[in-house]
N, C-alpha and C positions, 0 to 999 in steps of 0.2 A: 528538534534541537539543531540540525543539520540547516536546514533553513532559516532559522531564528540568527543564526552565527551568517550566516552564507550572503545578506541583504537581498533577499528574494525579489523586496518589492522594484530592485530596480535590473531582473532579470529579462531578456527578450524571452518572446513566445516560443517559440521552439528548445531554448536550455531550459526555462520552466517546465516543461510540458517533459519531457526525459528525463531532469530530474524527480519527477512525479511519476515518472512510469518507475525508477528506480526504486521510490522508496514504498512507491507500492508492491512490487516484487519484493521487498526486503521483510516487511511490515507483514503478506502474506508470508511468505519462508520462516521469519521468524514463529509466528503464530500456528503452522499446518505442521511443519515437521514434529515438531515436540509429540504435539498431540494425534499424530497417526501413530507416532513410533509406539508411545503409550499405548493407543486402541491397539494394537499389533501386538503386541507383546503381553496385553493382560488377555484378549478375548480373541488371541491365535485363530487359526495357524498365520503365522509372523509374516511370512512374505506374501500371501495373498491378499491377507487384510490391508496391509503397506502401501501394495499396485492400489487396490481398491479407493483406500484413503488419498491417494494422486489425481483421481478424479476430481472430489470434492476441491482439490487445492488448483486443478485447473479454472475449475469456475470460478473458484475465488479470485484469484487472479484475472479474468477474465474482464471481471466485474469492476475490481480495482483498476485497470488498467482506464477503465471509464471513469469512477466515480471520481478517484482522487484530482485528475485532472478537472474537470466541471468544477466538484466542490471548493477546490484551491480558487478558483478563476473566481466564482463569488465571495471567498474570505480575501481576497485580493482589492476587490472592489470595496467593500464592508470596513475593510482598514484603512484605504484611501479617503474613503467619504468617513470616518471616524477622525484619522489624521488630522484634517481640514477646520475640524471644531475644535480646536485646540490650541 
């Protein structure tokens, strides 16, 4: 939605590319926290599980910090060359 509002497609490379590592940080944080606190708090003990589940959100993030940018760069294109038929 952030982007939809924001005119993306006439953003340079590098404010795209940050604002993509942002929302990918955001998108993972919103998504891992809940759900560690949850795993942590039903199938205890709470703060080991917690650090443990940090793991898993590093890689996610990790991941994100790759995919979002790529995948954006090809819906970039896709809606360019969509635009153009119109």
């Amino acid at each position: 939605a952030i982007f939809r509002k924001g005119h993306w497609q006439t953003w340079r490379c590098l404010r795209l590319t940050v604002g993509l590592c942002v929302a990918a940080f955001m998108c993972t944080l919103f998504f891992y926290l809940p759900v560690n606190i949850v795993d942590a708090w039903m199938f205890g003990p709470f703060y080991e599980r917690f650090v443990g589940g940090i793991l898993f959100f590093v890689i996610s993030l990790g991941s994100n910090f790759i995919i979002f940018p790529l995948l954006f760069s090809v819906t970039r294109h896709l809606h360019a060359r969509e635009g153009t038929r119109l």
